[in-house]
C-alpha positions as a Markdown table, in Angstrom:
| # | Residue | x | y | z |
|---|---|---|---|---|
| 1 | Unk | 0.0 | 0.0 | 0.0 |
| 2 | Unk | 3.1 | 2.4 | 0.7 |
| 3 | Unk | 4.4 | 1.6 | -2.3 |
| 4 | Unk | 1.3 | 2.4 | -4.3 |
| 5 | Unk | 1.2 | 5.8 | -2.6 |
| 6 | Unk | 4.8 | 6.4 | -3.3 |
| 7 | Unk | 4.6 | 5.9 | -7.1 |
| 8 | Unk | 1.2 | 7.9 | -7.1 |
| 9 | Unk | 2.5 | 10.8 | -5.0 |
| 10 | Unk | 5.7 | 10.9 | -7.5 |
| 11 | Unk | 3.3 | 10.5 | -10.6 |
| 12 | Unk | 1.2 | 13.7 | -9.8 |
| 13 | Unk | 4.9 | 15.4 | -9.1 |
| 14 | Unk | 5.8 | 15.1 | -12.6 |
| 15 | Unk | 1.8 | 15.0 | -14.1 |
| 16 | Unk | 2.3 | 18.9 | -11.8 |
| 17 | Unk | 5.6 | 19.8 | -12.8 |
| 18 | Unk | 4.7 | 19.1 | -17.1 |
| 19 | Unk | 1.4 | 21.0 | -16.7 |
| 20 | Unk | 2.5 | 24.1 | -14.8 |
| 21 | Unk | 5.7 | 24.7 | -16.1 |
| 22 | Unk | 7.0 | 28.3 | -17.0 |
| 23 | Unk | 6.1 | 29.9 | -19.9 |
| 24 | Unk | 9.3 | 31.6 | -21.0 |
| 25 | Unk | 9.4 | 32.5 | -24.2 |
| 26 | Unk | 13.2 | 32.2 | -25.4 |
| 27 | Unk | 12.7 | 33.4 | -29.1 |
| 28 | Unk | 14.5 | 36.4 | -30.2 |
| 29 | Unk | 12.0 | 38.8 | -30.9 |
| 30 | Unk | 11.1 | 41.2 | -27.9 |
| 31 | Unk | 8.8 | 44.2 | -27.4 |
| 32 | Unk | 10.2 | 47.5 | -27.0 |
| 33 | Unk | 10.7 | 48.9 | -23.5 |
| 34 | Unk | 8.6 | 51.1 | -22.0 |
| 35 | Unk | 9.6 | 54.8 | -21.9 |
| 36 | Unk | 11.3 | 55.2 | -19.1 |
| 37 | Unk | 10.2 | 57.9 | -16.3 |
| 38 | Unk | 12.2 | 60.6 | -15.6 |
| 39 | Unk | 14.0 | 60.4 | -12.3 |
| 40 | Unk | 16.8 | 62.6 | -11.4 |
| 41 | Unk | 19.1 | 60.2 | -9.4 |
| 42 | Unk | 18.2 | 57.0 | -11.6 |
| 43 | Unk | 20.8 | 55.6 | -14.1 |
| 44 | Unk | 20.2 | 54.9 | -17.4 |
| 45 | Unk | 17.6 | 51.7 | -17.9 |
| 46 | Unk | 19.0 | 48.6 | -18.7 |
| 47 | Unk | 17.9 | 47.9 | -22.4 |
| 48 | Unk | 17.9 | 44.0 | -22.1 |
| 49 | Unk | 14.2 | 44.3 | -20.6 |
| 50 | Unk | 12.3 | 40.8 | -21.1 |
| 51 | Unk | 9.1 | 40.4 | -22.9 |
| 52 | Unk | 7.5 | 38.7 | -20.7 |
| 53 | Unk | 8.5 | 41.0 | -17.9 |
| 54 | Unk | 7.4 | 44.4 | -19.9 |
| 55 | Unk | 3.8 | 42.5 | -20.9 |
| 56 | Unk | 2.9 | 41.7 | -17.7 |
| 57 | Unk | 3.4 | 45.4 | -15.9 |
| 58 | Unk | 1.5 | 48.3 | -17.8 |
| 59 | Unk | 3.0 | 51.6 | -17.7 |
| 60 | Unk | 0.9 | 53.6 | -14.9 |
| 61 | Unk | 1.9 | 50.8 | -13.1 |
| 62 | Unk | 5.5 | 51.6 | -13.3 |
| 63 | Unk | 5.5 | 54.7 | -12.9 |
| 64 | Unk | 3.2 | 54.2 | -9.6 |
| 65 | Unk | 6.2 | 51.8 | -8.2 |
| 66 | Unk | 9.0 | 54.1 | -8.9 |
| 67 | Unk | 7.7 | 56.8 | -7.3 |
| 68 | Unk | 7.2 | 54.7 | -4.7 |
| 69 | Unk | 10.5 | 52.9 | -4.5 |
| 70 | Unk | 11.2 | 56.5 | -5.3 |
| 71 | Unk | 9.8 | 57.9 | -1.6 |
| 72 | Unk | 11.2 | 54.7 | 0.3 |
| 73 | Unk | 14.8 | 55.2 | -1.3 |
| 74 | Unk | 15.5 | 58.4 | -1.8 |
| 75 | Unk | 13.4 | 60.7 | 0.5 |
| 76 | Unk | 13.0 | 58.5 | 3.5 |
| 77 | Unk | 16.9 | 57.7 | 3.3 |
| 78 | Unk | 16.5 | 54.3 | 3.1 |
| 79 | Unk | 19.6 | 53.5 | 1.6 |
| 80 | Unk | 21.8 | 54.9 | 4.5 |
| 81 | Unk | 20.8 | 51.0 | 6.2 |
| 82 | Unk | 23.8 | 49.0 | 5.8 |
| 83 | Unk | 22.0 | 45.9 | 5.9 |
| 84 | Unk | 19.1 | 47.2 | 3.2 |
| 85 | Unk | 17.4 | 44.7 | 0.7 |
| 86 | Unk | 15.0 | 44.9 | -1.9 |
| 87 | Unk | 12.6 | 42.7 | 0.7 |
| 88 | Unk | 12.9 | 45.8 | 2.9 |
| 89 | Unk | 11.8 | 47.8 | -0.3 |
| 90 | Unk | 9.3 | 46.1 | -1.6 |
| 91 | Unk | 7.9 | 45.8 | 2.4 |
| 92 | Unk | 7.9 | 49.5 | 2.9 |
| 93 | Unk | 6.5 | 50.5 | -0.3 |
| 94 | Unk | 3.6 | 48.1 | 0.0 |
| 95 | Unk | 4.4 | 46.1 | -3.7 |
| 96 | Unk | 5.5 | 42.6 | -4.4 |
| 97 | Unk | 9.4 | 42.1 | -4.4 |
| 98 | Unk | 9.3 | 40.5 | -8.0 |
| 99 | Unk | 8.0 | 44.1 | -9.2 |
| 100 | Unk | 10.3 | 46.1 | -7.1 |
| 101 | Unk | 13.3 | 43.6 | -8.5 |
| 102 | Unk | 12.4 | 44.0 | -11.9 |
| 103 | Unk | 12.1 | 47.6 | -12.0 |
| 104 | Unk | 15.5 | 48.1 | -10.2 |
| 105 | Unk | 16.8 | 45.8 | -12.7 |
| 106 | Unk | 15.3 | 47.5 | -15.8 |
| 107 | Unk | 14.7 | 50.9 | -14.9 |
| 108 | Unk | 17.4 | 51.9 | -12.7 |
| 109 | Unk | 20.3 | 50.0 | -13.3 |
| 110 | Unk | 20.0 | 47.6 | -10.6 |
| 111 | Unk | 19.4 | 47.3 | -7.0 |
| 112 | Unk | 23.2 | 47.5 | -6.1 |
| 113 | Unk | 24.0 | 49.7 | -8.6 |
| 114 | Unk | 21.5 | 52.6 | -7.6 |
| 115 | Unk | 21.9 | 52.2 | -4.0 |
| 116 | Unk | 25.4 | 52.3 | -3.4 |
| 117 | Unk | 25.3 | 56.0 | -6.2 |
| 118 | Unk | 23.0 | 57.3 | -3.8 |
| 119 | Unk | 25.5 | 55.9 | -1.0 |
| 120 | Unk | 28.9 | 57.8 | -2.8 |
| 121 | Unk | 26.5 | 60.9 | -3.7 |
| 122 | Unk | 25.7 | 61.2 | 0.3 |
| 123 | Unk | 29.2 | 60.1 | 0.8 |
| 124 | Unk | 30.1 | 63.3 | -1.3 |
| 125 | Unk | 27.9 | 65.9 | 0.7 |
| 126 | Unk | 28.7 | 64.0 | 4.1 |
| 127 | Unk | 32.4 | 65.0 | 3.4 |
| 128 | Unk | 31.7 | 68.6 | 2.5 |
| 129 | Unk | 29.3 | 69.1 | 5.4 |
| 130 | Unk | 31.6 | 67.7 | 8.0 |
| 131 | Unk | 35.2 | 68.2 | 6.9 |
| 132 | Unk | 36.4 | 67.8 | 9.9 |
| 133 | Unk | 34.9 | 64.1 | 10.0 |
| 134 | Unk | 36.7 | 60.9 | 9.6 |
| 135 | Unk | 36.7 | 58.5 | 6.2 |
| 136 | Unk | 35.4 | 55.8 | 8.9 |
| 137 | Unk | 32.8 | 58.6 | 9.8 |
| 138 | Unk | 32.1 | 59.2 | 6.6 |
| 139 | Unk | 31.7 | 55.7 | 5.6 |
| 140 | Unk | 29.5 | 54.2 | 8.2 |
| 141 | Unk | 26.9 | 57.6 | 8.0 |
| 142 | Unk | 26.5 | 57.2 | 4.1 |
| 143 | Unk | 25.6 | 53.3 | 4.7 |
| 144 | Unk | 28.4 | 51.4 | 3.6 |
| 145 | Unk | 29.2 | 48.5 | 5.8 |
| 146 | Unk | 32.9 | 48.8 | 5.8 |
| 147 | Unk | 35.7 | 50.9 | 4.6 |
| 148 | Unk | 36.8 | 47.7 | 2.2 |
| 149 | Unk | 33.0 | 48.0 | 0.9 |
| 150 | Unk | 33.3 | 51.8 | 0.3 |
| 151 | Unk | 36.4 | 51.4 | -1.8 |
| 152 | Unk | 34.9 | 48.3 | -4.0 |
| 153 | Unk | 32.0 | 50.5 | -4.9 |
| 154 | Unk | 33.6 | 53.1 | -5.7 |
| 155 | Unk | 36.1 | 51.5 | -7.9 |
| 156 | Unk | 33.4 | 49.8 | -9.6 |
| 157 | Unk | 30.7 | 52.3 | -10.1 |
| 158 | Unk | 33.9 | 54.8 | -11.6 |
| 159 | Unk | 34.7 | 52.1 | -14.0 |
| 160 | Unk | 31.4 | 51.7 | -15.1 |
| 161 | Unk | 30.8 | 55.5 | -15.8 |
């Protein structure tokens, strides 16, 4: 009888995982991105948006999620958290983490990217506002976790510009 169950249970498993597998469509032709919204610290969007990801989010939408990663970033500081996610995002701006991902991803040049800018940009002002302050000072107020974090960054994000 155990052994009936056992080869049911792994029938429907596979019966399950042939009827509700993705969808991904993997041919080469893709929609063109949405327009993207003006915002003055974003980077440039990505331009390897997905079909699938740009059909299933209309554009009011969008622009309804940015500003609101917009107001959780940005003008509540949310970046200056060391330890910040896109969980934490997505939590304080009341939207599901997939739509919060993919919009970092596509609109604003990724989650790392954008939040460690806005990290060197504070960075930038912290310095000039305190001069008297320390790098360590300067680091741990702007949100980076370490001084070896601090320099990675901005190695990388110079390169990249």
């Amino acid at each position: 009888m155990a052994l009936i169950g056992l080869v049911l249970s792994g029938l429907t498993a596979i019966l399950l995982i042939v009827i509700l597998r993705p969808h991904r469509h993997l041919s080469g032709a893709q929609e063109q991105p949405a327009e993207t919204p003006a915002q003055p610290t974003a980077e440039a969007p990505a331009a390897n948006s997905t079909e699938l990801y740009n059909r299933s989010l209309s554009e009011s939408k969008a622009l309804t999620i940015l500003s609101a990663i917009s107001k959780v970033v940005v003008e509540q500081q949310a970046y200056l958290d060391p330890h910040l996610t896109i969980q934490d995002v997505a939590d304080r701006a009341g939207y599901n983490r997939t739509y919060i991902a993919g919009l970092f991803k596509t609109e604003l040049g990724g989650f790392f990217n954008f939040i460690n800018g806005l990290r060197l940009e504070y960075a930038e002002k912290y310095k000039k506002e305190h001069p008297d302050a320390t790098l360590n000072e300067v680091i741990s107020e702007s949100g980076f976790a370490s001084r070896t974090t601090y320099y990675a960054v901005k190695a990388r994000l110079q390169q990249e510009s």
